[in-house]
TIDRENVEX-451233 format. One record per residue (C-alpha): chain; residue number from 1; y, z, x; residue in one letter. Coordinates in steps of 0.25 Angstrom, whole numbers, plus 5000, padded with zeros to 4 digits. Example, Ala and Ser with C-alpha at 12.3 -4.5 7.8 and 13.67 -1.06 7.14 Angstrom:
c,k,py,pz,px,r
A,1,4982,5031,5049,A
A,2,4996,5029,5055,S
END
This chain:
c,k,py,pz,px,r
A,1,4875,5251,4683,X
A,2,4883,5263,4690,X
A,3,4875,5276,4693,X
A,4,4878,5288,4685,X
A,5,4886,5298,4694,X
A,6,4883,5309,4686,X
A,7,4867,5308,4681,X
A,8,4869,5323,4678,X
A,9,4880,5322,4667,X
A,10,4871,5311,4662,X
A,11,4858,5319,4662,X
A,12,4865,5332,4655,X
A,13,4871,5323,4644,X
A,14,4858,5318,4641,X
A,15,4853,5331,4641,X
A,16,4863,5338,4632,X
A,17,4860,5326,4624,X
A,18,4847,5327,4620,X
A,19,4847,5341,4619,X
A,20,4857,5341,4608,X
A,21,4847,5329,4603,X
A,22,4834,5338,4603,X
A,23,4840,5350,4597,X
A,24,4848,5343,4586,X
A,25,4835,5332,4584,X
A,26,4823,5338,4591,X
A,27,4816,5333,4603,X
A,28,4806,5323,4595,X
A,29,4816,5317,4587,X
A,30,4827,5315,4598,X
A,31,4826,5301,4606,X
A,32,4832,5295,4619,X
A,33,4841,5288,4609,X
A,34,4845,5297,4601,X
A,35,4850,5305,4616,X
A,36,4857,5291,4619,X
A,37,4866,5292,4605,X
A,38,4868,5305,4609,X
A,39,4874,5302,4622,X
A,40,4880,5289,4618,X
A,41,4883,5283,4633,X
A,42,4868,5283,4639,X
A,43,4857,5273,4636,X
A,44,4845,5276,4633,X
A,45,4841,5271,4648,X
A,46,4853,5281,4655,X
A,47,4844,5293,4647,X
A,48,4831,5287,4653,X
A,49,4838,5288,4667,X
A,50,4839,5303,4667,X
A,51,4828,5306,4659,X
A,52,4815,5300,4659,X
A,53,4812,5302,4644,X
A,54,4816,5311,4633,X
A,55,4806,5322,4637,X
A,56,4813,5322,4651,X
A,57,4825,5327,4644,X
A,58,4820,5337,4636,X
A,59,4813,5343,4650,X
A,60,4826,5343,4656,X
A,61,4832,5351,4644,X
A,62,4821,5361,4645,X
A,63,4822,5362,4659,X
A,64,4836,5365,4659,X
A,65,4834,5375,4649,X
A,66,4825,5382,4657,X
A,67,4835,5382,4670,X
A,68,4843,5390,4659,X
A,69,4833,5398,4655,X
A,70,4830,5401,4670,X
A,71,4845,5404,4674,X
A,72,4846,5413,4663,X
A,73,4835,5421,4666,X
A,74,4838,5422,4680,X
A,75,4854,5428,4677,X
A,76,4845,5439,4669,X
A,77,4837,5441,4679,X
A,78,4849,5443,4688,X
A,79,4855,5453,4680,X
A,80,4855,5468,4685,X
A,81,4859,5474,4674,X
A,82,4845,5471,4665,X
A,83,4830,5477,4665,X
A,84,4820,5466,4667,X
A,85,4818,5468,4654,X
A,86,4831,5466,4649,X
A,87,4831,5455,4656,X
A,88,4819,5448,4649,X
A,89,4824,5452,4637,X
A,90,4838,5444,4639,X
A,91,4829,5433,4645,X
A,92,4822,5432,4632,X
A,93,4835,5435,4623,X
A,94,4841,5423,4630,X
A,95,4829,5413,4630,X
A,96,4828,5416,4613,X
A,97,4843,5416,4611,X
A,98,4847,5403,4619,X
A,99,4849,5394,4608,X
A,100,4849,5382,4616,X
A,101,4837,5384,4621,X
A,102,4831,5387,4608,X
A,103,4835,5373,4603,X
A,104,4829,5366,4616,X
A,105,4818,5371,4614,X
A,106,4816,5367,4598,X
A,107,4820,5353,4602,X
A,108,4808,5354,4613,X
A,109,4797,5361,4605,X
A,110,4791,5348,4600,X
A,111,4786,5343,4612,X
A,112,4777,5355,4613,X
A,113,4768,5347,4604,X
A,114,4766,5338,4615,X
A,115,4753,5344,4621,X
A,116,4758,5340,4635,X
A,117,4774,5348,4631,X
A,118,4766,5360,4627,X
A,119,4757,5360,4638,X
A,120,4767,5360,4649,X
A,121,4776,5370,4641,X
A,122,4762,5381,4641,X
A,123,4763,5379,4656,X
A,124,4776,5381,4657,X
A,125,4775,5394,4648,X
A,126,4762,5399,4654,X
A,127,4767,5395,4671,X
A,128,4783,5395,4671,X
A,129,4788,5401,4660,X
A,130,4782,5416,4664,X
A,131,4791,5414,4676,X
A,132,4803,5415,4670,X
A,133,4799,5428,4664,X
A,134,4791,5436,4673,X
A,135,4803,5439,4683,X
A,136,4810,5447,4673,X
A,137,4798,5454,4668,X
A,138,4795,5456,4681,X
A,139,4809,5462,4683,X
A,140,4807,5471,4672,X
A,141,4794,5475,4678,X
A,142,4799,5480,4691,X
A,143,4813,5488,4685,X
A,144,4803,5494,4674,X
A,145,4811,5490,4660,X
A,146,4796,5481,4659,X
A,147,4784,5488,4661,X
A,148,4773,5478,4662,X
A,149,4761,5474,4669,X
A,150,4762,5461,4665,X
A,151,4774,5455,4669,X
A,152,4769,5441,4671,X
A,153,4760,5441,4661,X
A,154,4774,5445,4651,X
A,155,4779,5433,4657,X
A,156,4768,5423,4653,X
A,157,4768,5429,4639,X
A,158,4783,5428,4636,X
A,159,4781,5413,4641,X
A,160,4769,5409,4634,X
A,161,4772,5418,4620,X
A,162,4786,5414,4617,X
A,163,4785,5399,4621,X
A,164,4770,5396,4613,X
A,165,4767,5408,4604,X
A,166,4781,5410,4597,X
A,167,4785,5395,4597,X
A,168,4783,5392,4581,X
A,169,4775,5378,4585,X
A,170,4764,5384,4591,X
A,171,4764,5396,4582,X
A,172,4770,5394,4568,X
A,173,4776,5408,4563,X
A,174,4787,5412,4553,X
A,175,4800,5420,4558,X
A,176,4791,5434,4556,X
A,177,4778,5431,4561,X
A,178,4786,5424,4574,X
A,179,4794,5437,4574,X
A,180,4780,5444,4574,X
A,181,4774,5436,4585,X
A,182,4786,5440,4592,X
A,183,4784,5453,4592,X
A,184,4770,5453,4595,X
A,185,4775,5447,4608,X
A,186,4784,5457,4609,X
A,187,4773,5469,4608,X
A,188,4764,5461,4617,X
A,189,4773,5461,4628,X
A,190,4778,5474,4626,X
A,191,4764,5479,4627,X
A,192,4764,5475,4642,X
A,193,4776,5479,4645,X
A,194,4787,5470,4641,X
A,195,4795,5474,4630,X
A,196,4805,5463,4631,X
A,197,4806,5460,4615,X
A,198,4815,5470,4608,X
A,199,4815,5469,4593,X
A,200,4830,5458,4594,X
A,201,4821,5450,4604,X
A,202,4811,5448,4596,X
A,203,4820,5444,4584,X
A,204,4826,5434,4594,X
A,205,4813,5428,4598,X
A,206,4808,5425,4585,X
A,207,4821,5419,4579,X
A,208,4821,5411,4593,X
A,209,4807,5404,4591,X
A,210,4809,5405,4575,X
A,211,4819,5394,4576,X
A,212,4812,5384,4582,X
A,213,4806,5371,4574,X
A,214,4789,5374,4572,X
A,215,4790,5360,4566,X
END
């Protein structure tokens, strides 16, 4: 059999594949198979070869997704122009606006009923994910626009709140009483400091988690 030259076009086709397949199907319901018809060239075996199962693949979607997540807050970060809390306010605009995003993470959201999912996800929000916020708070801290005494602790509350508390699967809630669980983060954190949610925020946020799929 001849070797694949180009194992990387392979691996991104299978990726755009399946994630055309989880959006348009869901995670649960879309199979091996089912990327294979997609593709129509590979077998079942040439998907096995990149990816050692079907979880494998949604890890590396997410994982890109987060590079992007990364990159984008790392252009803001770079900008002169902003306050730190400008800048946490664009992060947060762009992380409820991308709609790619939004779909990826619908598609994903059943596996969090997979103890095992969830409990690596709560150590990823509780450990890593404050990470990605505390520079820019902390930026904002140091030219003034956020007054707080708290930066890392804002951090670990943005992480844990909007990733556990507002997803509708854990906590059921129509569009108003989402809307006024996100305000109440909003007080909280301006009460220590970080007023990052104006009142358009704060209609993005809860049309952002009122789209996705409690079921």
């Amino acid at each position: 059999m001849a070797r694949n030259a180009h194992p990387e076009v392979t691996e991104r086709r299978i990726l755009e594949a399946a994630r055309d397949l989880f959006v348009e199907k869901g995670y649960e319901k879309t199979t091996v198979q089912n990327i294979v018809d997609r593709l129509g060239d590979l077998s079942k075996g040439a998907i096995y070869h990149h990816f050692k199962s079907k979880e494998a693949i949604l890890d590396r979607l997410n994982s890109a997704d987060w590079d992007y997540s990364q990159g984008l807050r790392d252009q803001i970060m770079a900008r002169e122009d902003l306050t730190g809390l400008d800048k946490l306010r664009a992060l947060f605009t762009l992380a409820v606006s991308n709609t790619e995003h939004n779909k990826l993470n619908q598609a994903a959201l059943p596996m969090l009923n997979d103890p095992v999912c969830l409990a690596n996800n709560m150590h990823f929000w509780t450990a890593d994910l404050p990470e990605h916020w505390l520079p820019i708070i902390e930026q904002g801290v140091a030219d003034g626009s956020i007054p707080t005494e708290y930066p890392r602790e804002a951090a670990e509350l943005i992480a844990l709140l909007t990733n556990y508390w507002l997803l509708p699967m854990f906590y059921p809630a129509s569009p108003a009483a989402l809307r006024h669980r996100v305000q109440c983060i909003a007080a909280m954190l301006s009460a220590i400091g970080v007023p990052v949610f104006d009142g358009k925020l704060i209609e993005q946020t809860t049309d952002f988690y009122a789209s996705f799929d409690s079921e």
